[in-house]
Structures are given as C-alpha cells and as structure tokens.
PyMOL CGO cylinders between C-alpha atoms (Angstrom):
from pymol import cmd
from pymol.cgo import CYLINDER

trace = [
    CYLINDER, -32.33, 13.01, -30.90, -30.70, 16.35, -29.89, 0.3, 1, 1, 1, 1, 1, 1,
    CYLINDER, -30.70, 16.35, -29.89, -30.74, 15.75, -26.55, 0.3, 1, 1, 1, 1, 1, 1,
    CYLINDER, -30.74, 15.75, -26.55, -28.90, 12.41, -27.07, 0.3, 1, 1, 1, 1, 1, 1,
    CYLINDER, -28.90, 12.41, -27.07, -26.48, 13.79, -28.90, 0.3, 1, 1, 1, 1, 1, 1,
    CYLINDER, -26.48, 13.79, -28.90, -25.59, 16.67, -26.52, 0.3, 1, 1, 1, 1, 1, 1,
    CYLINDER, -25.59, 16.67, -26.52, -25.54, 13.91, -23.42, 0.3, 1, 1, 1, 1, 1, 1,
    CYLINDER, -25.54, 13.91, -23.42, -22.95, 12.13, -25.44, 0.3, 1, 1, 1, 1, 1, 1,
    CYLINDER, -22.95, 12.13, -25.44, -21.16, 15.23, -25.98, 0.3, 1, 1, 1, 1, 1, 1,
    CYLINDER, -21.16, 15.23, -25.98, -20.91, 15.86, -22.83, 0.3, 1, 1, 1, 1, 1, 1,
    CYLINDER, -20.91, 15.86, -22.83, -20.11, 12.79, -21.41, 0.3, 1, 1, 1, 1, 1, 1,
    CYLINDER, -20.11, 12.79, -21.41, -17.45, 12.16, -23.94, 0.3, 1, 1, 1, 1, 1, 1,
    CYLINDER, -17.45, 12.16, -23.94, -16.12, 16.22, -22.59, 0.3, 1, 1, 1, 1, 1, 1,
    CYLINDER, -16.12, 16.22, -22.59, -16.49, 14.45, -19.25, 0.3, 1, 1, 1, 1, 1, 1,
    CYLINDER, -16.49, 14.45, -19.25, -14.63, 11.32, -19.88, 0.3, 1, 1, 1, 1, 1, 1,
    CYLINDER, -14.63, 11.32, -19.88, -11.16, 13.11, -22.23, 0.3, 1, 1, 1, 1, 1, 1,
    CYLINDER, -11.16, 13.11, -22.23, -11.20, 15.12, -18.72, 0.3, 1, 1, 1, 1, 1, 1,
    CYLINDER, -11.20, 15.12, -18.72, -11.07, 12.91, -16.57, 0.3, 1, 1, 1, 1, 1, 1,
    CYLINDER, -11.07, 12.91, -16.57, -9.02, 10.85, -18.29, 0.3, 1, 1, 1, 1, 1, 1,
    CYLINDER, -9.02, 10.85, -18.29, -6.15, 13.76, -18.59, 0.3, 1, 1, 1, 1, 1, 1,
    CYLINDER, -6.15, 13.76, -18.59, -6.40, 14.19, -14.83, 0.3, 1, 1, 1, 1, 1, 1,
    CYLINDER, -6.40, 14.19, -14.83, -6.55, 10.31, -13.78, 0.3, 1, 1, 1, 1, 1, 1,
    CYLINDER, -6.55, 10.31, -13.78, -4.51, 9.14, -16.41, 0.3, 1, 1, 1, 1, 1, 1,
    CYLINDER, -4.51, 9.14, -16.41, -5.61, 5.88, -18.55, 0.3, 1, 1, 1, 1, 1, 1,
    CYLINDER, -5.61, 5.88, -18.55, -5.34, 3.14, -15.72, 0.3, 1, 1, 1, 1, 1, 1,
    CYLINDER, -5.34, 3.14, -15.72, -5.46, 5.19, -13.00, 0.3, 1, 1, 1, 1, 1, 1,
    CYLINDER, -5.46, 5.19, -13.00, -4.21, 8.62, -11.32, 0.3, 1, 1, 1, 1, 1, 1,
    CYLINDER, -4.21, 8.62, -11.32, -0.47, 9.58, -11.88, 0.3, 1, 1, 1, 1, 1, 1,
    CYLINDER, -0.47, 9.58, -11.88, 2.00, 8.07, -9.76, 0.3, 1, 1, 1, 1, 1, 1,
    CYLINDER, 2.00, 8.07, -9.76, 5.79, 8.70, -10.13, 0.3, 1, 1, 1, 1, 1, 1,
    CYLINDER, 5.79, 8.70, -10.13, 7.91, 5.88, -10.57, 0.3, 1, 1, 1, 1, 1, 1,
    CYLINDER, 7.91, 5.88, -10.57, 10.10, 4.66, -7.45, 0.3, 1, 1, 1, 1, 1, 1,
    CYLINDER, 10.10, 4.66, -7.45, 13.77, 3.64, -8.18, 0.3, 1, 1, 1, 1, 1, 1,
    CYLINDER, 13.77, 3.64, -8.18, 14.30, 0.39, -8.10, 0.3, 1, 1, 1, 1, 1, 1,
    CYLINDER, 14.30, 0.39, -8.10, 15.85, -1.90, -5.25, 0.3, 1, 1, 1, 1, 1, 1,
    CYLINDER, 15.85, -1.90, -5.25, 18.15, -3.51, -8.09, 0.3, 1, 1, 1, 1, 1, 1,
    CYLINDER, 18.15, -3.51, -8.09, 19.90, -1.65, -10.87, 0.3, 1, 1, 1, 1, 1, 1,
    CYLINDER, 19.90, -1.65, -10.87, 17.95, -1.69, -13.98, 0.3, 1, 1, 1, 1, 1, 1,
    CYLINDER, 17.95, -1.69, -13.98, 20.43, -2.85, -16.99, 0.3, 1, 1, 1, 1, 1, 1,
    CYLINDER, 20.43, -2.85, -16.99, 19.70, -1.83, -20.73, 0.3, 1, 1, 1, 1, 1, 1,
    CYLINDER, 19.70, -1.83, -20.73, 17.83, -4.88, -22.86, 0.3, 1, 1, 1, 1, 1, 1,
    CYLINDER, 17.83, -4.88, -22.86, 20.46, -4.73, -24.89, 0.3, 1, 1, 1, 1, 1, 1,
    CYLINDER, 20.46, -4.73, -24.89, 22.87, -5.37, -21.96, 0.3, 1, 1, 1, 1, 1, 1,
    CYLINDER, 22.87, -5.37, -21.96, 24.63, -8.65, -22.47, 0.3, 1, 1, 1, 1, 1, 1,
    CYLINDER, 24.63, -8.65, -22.47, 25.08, -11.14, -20.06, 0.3, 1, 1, 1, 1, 1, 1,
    CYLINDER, 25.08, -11.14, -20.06, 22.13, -10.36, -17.46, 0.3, 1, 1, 1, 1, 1, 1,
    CYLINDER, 22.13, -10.36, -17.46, 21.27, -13.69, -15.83, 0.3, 1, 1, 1, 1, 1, 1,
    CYLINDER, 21.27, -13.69, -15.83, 18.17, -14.19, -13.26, 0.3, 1, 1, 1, 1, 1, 1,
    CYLINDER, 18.17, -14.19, -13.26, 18.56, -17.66, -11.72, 0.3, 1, 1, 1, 1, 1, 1,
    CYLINDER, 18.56, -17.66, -11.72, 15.47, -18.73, -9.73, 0.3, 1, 1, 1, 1, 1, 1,
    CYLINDER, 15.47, -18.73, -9.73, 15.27, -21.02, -7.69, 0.3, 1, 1, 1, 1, 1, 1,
    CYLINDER, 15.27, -21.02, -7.69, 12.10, -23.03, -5.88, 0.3, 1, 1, 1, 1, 1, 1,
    CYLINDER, 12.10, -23.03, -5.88, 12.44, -24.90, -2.71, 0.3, 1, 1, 1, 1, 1, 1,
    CYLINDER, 12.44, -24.90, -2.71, 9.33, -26.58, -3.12, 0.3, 1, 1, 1, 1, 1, 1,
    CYLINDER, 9.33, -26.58, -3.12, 7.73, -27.90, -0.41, 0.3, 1, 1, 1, 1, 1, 1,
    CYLINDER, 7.73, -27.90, -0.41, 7.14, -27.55, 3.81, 0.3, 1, 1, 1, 1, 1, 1,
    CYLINDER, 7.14, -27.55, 3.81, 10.33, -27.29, 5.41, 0.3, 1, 1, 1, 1, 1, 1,
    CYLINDER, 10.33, -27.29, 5.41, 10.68, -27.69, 9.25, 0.3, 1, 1, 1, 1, 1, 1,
    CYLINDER, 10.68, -27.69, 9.25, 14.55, -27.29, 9.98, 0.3, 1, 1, 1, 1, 1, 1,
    CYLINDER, 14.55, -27.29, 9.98, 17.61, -26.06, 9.11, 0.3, 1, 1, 1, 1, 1, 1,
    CYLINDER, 17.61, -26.06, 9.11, 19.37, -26.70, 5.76, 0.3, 1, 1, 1, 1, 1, 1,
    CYLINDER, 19.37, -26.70, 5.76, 22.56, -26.37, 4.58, 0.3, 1, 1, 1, 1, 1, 1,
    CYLINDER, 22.56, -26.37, 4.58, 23.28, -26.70, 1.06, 0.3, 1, 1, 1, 1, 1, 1,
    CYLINDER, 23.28, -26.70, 1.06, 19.82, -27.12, 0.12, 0.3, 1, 1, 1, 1, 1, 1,
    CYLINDER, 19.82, -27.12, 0.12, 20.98, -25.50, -3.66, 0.3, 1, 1, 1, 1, 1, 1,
    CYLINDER, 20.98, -25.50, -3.66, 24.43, -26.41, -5.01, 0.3, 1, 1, 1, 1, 1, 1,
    CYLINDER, 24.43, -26.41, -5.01, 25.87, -25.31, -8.19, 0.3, 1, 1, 1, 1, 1, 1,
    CYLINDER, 25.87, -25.31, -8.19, 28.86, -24.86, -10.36, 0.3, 1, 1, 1, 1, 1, 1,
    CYLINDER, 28.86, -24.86, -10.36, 28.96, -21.45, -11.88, 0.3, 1, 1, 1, 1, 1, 1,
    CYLINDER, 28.96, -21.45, -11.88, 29.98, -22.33, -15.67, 0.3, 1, 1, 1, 1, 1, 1,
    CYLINDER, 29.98, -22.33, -15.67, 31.55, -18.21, -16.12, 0.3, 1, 1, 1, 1, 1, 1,
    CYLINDER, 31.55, -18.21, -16.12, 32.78, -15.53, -13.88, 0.3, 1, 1, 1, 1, 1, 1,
    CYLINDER, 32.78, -15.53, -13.88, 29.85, -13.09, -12.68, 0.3, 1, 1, 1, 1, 1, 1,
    CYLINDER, 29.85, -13.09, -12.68, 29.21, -10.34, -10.60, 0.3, 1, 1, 1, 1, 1, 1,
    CYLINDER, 29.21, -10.34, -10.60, 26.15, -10.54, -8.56, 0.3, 1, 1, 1, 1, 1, 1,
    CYLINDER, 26.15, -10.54, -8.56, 24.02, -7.91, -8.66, 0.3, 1, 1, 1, 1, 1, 1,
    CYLINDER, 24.02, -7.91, -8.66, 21.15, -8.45, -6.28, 0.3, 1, 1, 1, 1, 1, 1,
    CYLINDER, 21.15, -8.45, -6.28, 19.61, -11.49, -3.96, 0.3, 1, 1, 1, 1, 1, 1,
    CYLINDER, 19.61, -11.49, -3.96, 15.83, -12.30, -2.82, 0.3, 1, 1, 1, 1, 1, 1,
    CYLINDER, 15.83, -12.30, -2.82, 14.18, -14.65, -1.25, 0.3, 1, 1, 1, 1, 1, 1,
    CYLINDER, 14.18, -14.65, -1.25, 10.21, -15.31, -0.53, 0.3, 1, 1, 1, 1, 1, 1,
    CYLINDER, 10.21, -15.31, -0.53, 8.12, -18.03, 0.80, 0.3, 1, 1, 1, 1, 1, 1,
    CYLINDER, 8.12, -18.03, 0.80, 4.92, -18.64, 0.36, 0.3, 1, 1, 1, 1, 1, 1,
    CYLINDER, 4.92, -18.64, 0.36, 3.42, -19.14, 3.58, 0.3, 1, 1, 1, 1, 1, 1,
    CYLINDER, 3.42, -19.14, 3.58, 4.68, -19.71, 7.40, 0.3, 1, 1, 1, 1, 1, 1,
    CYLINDER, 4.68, -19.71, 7.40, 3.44, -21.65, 10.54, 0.3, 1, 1, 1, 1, 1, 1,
    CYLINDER, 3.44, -21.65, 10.54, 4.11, -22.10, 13.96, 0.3, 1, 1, 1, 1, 1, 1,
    CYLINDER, 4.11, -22.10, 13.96, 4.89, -20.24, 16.73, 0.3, 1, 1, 1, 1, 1, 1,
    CYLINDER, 4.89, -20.24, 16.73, 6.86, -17.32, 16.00, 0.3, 1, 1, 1, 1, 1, 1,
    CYLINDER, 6.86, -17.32, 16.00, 8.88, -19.27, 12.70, 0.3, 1, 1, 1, 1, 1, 1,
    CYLINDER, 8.88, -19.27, 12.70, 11.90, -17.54, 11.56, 0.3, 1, 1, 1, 1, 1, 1,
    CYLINDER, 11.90, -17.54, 11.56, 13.52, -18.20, 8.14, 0.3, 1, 1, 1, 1, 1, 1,
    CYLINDER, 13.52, -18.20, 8.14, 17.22, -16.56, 7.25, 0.3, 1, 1, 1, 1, 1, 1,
    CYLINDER, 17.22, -16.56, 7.25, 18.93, -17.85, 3.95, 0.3, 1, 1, 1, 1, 1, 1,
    CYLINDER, 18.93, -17.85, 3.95, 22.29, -17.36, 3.18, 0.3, 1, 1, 1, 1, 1, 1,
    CYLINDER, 22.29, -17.36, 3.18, 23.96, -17.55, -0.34, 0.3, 1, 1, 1, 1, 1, 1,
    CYLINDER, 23.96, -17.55, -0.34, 27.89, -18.50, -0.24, 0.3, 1, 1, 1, 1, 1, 1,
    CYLINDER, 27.89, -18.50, -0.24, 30.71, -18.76, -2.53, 0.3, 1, 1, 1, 1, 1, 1,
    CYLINDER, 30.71, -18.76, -2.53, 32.90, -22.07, -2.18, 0.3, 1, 1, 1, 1, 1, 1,
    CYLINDER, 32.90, -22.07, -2.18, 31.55, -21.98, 1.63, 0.3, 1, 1, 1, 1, 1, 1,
    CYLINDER, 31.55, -21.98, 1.63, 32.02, -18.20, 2.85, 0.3, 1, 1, 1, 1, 1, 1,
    CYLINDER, 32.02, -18.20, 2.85, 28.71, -15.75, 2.55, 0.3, 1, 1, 1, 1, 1, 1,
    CYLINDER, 28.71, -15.75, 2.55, 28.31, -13.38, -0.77, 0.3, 1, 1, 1, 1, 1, 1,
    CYLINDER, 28.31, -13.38, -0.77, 25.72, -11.20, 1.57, 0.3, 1, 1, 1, 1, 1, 1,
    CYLINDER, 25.72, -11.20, 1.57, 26.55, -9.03, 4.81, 0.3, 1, 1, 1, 1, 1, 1,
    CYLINDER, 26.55, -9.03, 4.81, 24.08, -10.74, 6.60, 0.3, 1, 1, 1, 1, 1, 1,
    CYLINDER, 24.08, -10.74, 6.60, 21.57, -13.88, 6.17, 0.3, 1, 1, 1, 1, 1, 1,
    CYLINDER, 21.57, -13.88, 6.17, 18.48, -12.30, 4.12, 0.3, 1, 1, 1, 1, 1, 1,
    CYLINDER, 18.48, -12.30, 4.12, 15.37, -12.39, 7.08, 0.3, 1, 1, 1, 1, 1, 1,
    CYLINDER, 15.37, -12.39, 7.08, 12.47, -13.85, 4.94, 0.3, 1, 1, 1, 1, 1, 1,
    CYLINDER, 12.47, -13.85, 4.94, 8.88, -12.38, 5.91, 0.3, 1, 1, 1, 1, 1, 1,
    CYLINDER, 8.88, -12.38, 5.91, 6.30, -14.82, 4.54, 0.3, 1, 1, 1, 1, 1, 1,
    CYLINDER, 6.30, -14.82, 4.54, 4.71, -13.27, 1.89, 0.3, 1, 1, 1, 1, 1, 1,
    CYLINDER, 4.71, -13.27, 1.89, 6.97, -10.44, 0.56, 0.3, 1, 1, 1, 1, 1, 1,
    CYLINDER, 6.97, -10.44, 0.56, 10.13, -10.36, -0.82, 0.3, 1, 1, 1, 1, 1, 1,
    CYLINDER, 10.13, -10.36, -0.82, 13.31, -9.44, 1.01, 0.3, 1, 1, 1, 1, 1, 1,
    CYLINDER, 13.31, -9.44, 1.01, 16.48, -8.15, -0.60, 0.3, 1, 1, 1, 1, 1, 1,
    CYLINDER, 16.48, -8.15, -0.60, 19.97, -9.16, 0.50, 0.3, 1, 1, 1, 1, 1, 1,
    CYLINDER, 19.97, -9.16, 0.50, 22.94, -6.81, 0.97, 0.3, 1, 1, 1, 1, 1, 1,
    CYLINDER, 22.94, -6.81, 0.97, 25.43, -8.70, -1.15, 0.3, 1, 1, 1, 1, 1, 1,
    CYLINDER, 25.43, -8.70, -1.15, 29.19, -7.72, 0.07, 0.3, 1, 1, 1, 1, 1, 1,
    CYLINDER, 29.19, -7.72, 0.07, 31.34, -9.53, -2.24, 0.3, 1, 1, 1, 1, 1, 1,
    CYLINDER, 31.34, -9.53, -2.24, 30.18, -9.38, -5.49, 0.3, 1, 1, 1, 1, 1, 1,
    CYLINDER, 30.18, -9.38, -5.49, 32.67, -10.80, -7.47, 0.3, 1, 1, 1, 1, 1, 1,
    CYLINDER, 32.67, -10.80, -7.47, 32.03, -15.12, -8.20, 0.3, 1, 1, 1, 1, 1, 1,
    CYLINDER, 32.03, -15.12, -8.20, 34.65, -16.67, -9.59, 0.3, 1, 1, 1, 1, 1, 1,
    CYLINDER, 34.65, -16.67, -9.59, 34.98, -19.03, -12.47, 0.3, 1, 1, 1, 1, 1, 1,
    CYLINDER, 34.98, -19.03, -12.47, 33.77, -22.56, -11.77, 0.3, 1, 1, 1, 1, 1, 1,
    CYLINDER, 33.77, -22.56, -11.77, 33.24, -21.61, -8.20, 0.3, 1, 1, 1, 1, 1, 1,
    CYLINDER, 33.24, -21.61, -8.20, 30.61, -23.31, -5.74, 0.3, 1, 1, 1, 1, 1, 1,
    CYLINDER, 30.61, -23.31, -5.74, 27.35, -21.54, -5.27, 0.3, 1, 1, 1, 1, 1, 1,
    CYLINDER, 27.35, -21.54, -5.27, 24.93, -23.01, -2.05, 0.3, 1, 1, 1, 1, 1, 1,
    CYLINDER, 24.93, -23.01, -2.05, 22.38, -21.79, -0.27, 0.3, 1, 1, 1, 1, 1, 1,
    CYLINDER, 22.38, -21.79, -0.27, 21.84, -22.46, 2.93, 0.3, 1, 1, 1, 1, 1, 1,
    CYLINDER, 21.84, -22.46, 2.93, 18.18, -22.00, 5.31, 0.3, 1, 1, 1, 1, 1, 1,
    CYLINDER, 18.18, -22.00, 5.31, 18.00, -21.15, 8.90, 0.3, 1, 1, 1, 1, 1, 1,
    CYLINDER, 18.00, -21.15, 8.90, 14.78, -22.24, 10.77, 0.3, 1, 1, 1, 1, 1, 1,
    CYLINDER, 14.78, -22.24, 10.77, 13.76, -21.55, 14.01, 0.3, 1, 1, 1, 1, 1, 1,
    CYLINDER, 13.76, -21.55, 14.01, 10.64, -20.97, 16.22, 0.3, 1, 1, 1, 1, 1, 1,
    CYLINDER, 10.64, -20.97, 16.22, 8.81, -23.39, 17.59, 0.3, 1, 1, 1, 1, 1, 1,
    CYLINDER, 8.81, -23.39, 17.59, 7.34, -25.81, 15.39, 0.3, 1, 1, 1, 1, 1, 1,
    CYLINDER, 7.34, -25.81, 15.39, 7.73, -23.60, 12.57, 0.3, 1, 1, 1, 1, 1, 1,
    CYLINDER, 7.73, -23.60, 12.57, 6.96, -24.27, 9.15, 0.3, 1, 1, 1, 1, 1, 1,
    CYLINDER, 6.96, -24.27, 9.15, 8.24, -22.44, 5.38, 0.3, 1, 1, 1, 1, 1, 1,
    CYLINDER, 8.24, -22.44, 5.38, 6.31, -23.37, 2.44, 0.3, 1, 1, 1, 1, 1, 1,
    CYLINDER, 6.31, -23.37, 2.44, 7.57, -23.12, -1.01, 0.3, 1, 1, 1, 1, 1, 1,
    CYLINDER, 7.57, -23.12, -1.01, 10.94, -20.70, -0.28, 0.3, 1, 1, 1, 1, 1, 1,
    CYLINDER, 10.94, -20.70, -0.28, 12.21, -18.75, -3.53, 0.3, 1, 1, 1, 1, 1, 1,
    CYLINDER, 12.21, -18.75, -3.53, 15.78, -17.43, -4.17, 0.3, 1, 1, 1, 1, 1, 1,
    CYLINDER, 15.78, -17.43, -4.17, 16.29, -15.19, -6.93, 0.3, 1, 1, 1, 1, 1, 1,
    CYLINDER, 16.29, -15.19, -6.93, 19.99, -14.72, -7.98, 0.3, 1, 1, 1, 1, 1, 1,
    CYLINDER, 19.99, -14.72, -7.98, 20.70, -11.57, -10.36, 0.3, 1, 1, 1, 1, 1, 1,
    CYLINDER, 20.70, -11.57, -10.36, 24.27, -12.18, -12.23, 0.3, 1, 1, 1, 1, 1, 1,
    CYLINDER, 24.27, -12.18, -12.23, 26.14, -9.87, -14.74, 0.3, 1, 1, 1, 1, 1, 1,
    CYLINDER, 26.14, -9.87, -14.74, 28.46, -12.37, -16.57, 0.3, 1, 1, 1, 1, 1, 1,
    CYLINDER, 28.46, -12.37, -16.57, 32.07, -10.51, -16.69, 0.3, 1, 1, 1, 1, 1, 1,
]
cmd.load_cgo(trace, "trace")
C-alpha cells in the first residue's frame, strides 16, 4: 500500500510539473496579432457577411453576389477560400466593388485551401450602395469548388 501511494505521489509531482512547463493543452505559445482588427464584444455594429458560392465553377463571373447595403459601413477586412481546385494550373481572383469600381487594391488571389486576405483601399460604403463580387478564372480547364467571401463591416 505504501508503495502505491508514493507512485501516486510522485506521479501526481510529475504531472503539476509538467503541466506548469507545457501548459494545460499544450506548450506555451504567444499569441500572433491578428490579420483583422479585433473590436470589443461590446462594440456595436460589427457585421460578418458570409457568403457561399456553392458549387464547381469553370469560368469567369461577374456579379455572381449582388446586394443593397441597407446602412453606411466601413469595411474592415475581405477573404475569400475555396474548397478545392482542378485543372491545369487554375487560377481564381475575386474582386469586391462598390456601385461597379473595386473596394480592394487588387483582386484577392485565392489558394485552394487557405484563406487569403484582401487589401481593401476604400473603405468607406455608402448608404444604399451596390455591393458585387465578381470571380476571375483561368487555367486550363480549371475548376473552384465551393468559393467563400467573408465581408467584415463596422456600421457608421
């Protein structure tokens, strides 16, 4: 019975160590900033708007998404994803515009897979104003399954 009871001393010494060096999941990692700014909870007005393109698509598409913003925003970050890619060397670039001229520097270039982050350069969407999204395909014979945009608005 001793000798029981010292194991599971030591093992529990054992485990409280290991646990203060690994931490409870895992070792310790610091936190990265994030690619978007993190608002408060409490912040009012923080909008994510996702949207699914469901299905294969094959070819360019403009205005595959069209929308009426219902309140003047700022928009604070754009990503897109897709699922899975085929073909021979496929690309995929989407564009989000305002009322027909581009909210981002450039298209976002969509890896299949991972997410990519846009660079938007005009933040500011006005009132009632026309939101699309547009796809560029190319490659030959390329396919994009299931393509995800992710708006991020602050309503103003």
């Amino acid at each position: 019975m001793k000798r029981l009871f010292r194991f599971s001393m030591v093992f529990t010494l054992l485990l409280v160590l290991v646990m203060a060096v690994m931490g409870p999941v895992g070792p310790m990692v610091e936190r990265a900033e994030a690619a978007t700014t993190n608002f408060s909870p409490s912040s009012p007005g923080v909008y994510v708007v996702p949207f699914l393109i469901s299905g294969q698509r094959t070819a360019t598409a403009t205005t595959v998404i069209a929308f009426d913003l219902p309140f003047p925003s700022t928009l604070v970050s754009v990503q897109a994803t897709a699922r899975v890619s085929g073909g021979t060397s496929p690309t995929l670039t989407v564009d989000v515009l305002e009322d027909g001229t581009s909210v981002l520097s450039s298209a976002i270039s969509v890896t299949a897979g991972t997410v990519s982050f846009g660079t938007v350069s005009d933040a500011a969407i006005a009132d009632e104003a026309t939101v699309t999204i547009d796809l560029a395909i190319g490659g030959s014979s390329p396919t994009w399954d299931d393509i995800s945009v992710v708006l991020i608005l602050l309503r103003k």
